[in-house]
N, C-alpha and C positions, 0 to 999 in steps of 0.2 A: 398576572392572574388570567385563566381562561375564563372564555364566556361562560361556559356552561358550570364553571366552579360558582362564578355569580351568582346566577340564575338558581345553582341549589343551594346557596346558602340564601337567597331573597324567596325562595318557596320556602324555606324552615323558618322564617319571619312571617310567614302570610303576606306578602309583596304578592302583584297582581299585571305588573307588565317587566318586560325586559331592562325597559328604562329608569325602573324605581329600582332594579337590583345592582344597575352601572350607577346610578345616582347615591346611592343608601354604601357599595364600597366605598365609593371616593370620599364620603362623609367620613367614612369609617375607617378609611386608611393608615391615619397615622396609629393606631388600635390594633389594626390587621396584621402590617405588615413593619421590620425593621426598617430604623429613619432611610438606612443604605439602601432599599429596597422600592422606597415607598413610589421615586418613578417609573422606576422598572417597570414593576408590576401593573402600574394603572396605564405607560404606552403600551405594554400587552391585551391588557383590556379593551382599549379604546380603538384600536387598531381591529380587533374581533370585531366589536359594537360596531362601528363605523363600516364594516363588510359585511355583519348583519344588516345593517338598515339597506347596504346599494343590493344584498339580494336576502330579502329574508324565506323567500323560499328554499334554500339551498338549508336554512338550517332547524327549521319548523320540524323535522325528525329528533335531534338533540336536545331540541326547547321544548319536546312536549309540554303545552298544558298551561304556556305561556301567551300572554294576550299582543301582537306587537304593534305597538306606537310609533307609526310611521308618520 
């Protein structure tokens, strides 16, 4: 899953940083996504997350509107 698929489904929640929406999938994963899927999908995620945090300015255009918890 990409970042920003997170991020707009934790704003249709009212979630309120980047990291409650990387938090609140992986809760949510086995829900989201096929069992066959379920690491795929969150090394995709975490791999974004993880290059957000070392630049989060590079992605503060994409994340409008989002608070980030560094």
């Amino acid at each position: 899953m990409k970042l920003e698929e997170a991020v707009r489904i934790g704003k249709g929640v009212d979630l309120t940083t980047i990291e409650e929406c990387v938090n609140n999938i992986h809760s949510f994963s086995p829900q989201i996504f096929p069992y066959t899927k379920i690491n795929e999908e969150l090394t995709e995620l975490y791999e974004e997350y993880d290059n957000y945090k070392k630049h989060p300015e590079t992605w503060m255009e994409a994340l409008c509107g989002m608070k980030a918890s560094l």
